[in-house]
C-alpha positions in Angstrom: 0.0 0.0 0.0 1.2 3.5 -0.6 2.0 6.3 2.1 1.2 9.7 1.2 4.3 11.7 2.5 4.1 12.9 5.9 3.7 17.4 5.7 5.9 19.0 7.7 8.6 21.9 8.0 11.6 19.2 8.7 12.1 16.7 6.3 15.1 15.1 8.1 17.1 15.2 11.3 21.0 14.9 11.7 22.5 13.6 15.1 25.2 15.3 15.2 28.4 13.6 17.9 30.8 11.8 17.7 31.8 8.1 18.3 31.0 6.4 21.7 28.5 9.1 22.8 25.3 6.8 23.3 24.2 7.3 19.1 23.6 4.2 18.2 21.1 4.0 21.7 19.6 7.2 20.7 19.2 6.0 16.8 17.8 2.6 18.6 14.9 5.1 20.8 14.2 6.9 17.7 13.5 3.7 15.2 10.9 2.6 17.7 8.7 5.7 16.0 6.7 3.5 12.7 7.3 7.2 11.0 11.2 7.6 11.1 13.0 6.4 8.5 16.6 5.8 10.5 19.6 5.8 8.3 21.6 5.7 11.3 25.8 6.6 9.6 24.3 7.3 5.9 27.9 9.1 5.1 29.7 6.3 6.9 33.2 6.2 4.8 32.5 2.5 4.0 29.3 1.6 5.0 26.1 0.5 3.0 24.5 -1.8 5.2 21.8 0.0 6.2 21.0 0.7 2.2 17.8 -0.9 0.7 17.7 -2.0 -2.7 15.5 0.9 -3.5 18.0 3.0 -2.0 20.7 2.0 -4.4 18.9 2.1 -7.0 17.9 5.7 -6.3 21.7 6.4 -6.3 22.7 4.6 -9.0 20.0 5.8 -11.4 21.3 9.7 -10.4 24.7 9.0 -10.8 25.0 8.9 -14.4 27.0 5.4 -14.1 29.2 6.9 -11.4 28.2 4.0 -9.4 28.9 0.4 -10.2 29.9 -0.8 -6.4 30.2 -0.2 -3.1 33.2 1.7 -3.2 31.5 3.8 -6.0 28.3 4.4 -3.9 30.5 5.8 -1.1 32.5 8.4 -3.0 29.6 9.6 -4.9 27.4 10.1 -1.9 30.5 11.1 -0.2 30.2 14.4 -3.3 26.5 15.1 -3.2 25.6 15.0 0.2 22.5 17.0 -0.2 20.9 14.8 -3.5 21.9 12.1 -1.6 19.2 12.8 1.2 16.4 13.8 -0.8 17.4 10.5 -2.8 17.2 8.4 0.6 14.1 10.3 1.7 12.2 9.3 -1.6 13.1 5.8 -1.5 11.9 5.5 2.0 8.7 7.1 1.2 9.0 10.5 2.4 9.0 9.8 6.3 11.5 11.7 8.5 14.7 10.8 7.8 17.2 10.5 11.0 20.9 10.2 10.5 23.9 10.6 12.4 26.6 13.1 11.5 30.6 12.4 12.8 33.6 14.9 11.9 35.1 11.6 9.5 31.8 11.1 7.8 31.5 14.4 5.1 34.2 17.2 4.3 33.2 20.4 6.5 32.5 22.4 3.1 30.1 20.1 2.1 28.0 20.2 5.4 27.7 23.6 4.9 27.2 24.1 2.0 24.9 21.2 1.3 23.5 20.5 4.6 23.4 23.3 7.3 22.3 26.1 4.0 18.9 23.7 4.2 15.6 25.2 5.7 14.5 21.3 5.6 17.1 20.0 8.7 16.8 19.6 11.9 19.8 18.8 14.5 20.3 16.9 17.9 23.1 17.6 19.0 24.2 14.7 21.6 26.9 14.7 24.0 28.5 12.6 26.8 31.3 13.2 29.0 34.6 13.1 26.8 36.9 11.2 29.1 34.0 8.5 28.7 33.6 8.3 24.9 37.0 8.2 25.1 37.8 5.2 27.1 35.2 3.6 25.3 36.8 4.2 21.7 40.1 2.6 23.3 38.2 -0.3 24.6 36.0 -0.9 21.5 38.8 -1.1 19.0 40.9 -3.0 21.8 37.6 -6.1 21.0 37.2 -4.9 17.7 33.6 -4.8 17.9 31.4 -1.2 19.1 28.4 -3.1 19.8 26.4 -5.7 21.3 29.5 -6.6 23.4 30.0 -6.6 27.7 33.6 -4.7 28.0 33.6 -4.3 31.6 36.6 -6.8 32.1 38.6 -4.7 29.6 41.2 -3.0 30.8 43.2 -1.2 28.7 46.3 1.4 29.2 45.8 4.4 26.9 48.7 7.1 26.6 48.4 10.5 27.8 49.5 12.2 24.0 46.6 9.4 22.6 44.2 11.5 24.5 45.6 15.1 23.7 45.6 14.4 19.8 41.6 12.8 20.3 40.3 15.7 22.7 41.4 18.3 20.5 39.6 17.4 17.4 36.6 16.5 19.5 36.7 20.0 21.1 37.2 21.4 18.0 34.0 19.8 16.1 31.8 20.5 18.5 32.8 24.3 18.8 32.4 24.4 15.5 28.8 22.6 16.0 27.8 25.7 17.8 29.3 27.8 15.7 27.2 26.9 12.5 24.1 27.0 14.7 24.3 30.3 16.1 25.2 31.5 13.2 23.0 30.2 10.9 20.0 29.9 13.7 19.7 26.4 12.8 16.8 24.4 14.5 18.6 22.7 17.2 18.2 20.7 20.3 20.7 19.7 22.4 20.8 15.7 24.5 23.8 14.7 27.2 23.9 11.2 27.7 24.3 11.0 31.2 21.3 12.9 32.3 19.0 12.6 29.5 19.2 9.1 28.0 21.6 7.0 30.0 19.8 7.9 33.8 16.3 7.9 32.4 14.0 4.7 30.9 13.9 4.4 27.7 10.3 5.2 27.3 10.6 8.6 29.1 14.0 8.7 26.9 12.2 8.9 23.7 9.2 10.7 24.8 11.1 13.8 25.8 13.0 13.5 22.7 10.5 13.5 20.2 8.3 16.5 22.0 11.7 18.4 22.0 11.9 17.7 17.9 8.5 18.2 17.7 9.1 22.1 19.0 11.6 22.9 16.5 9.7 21.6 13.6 9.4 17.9 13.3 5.8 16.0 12.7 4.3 15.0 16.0 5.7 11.2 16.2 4.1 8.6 18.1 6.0 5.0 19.6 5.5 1.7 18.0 4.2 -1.0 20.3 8.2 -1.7 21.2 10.8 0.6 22.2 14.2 -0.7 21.3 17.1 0.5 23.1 20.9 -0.1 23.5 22.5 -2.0 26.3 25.1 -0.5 28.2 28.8 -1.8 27.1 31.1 -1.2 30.0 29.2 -1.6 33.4 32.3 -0.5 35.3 30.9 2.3 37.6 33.8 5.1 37.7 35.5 5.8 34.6 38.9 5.7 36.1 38.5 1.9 36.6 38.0 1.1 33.3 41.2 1.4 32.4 44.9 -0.2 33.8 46.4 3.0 34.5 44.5 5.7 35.2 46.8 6.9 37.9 49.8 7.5 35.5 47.7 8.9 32.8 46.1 11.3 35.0 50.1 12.5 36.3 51.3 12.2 32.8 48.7 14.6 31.5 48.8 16.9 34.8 52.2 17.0 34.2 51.4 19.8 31.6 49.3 22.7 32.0 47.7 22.6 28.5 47.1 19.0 28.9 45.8 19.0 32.3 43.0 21.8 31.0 42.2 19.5 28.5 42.1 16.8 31.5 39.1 18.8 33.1 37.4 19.5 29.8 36.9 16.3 29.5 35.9 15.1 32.3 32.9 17.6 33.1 29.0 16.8 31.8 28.2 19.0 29.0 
């Protein structure tokens, strides 16, 4: 049967984060809603998983033969960032389109050129506490998998100059984030982790979520009859346990003033 498209000011929705901020458990809240049509990383690097056979097609009939594999897909979606959405958001039947945005995923040009310049876009901007999505990086490459795997009984032993070269370019994408939003008085709302979807049930998670979206100019969206969530990864309770040597990387990095500031950045709730 057909579905009329829904008619609304926002078309899609970008999470914008970075790795190991509770995404995939926001994405997971979010697909519960029959109406969202969740791409999760559409600009992933690599990754085409998530694409339907409609989808490709949809690409590879605008490509002009550009596209012949996988590797093609990617660097041609990769260049048109903005056909590629309203590509996607045909194929899937005009519902509201939720993806997730990283700093790796698209050059900065082309996100503002093609993505923040649109009236069509909403944003969440999601955050947790840096010194956590950064343990987590370090303990989900150290298994080689990033999710649907317990790695509380990981213990790894990160450097101090691993961290400085990671919390700069994380501090850096998301003041520049706030820059494009103030500026451009993109509709925004903004989610930490820790308070708002780690500490709270995943029904009142996804509740607050969608009446925030809904307020900046996204269709009222209902719950299916299932709300599916992400299980917490590392159960470790402090963050300094769950890694080997926390004491040494905390001296190491104290050690310097410029590093210890970034230290404390990263360690406060956003």
């Amino acid at each position: 049967m057909s579905r009329a498209p829904l008619t609304h000011k926002l078309k899609f929705v970008c999470i914008l984060a970075v790795p190991r901020t509770g995404s995939s458990h926001l994405c997971h809240l979010l697909h519960s809603c029959p109406d969202i049509h969740m791409k999760s990383e559409l600009f992933h690097p690599r990754g085409v998983h998530l694409f339907t056979e409609a989808d490709h097609a949809a690409l590879r009939a605008a490509s002009g033969g550009e596209i012949v594999d996988d590797a093609g897909l990617c660097r041609w979606r990769a260049a048109h960032p903005g056909r590629t959405l309203e590509l996607i958001s045909e194929a899937g039947g005009g519902k509201l389109l939720v993806f997730k945005l990283f700093g790796a995923h698209l050059q900065r040009e082309l996100v503002e050129s093609e993505i923040f310049s649109r009236e069509d876009v909403g944003y969440i901007v999601l955050r947790r506490r840096p010194i956590e999505s950064f343990i987590s990086g370090i303990k989900a490459r150290t298994v080689k998998l990033h999710v649907n795997v317990d790695t509380t009984a990981v213990k790894p032993a990160p450097d101090a100059e691993q961290f400085v070269k990671w919390a700069r370019y994380v501090r850096h994408w998301y003041e520049w984030i706030d820059e494009q939003i103030d500026e451009r008085g993109l509709p925004a709302i903004r989610i930490n982790y820790e308070t708002q979807l780690k500490s709270v049930a995943p029904e009142a998670a996804l509740t607050s979520t969608l009446a925030a979206l809904e307020a900046i100019g996204a269709p009222k969206l209902e719950p299916g009859r299932r709300i599916w969530s992400a299980t917490v990864q590392d159960r470790e309770v402090r963050y300094q346990d769950r890694i080997a040597n926390w004491a040494e990387f905390e001296a190491a990095l104290n050690a310097d003033r410029r590093q210890a500031k970034l230290l404390k950045w990263a360690q406060e709730v956003r």
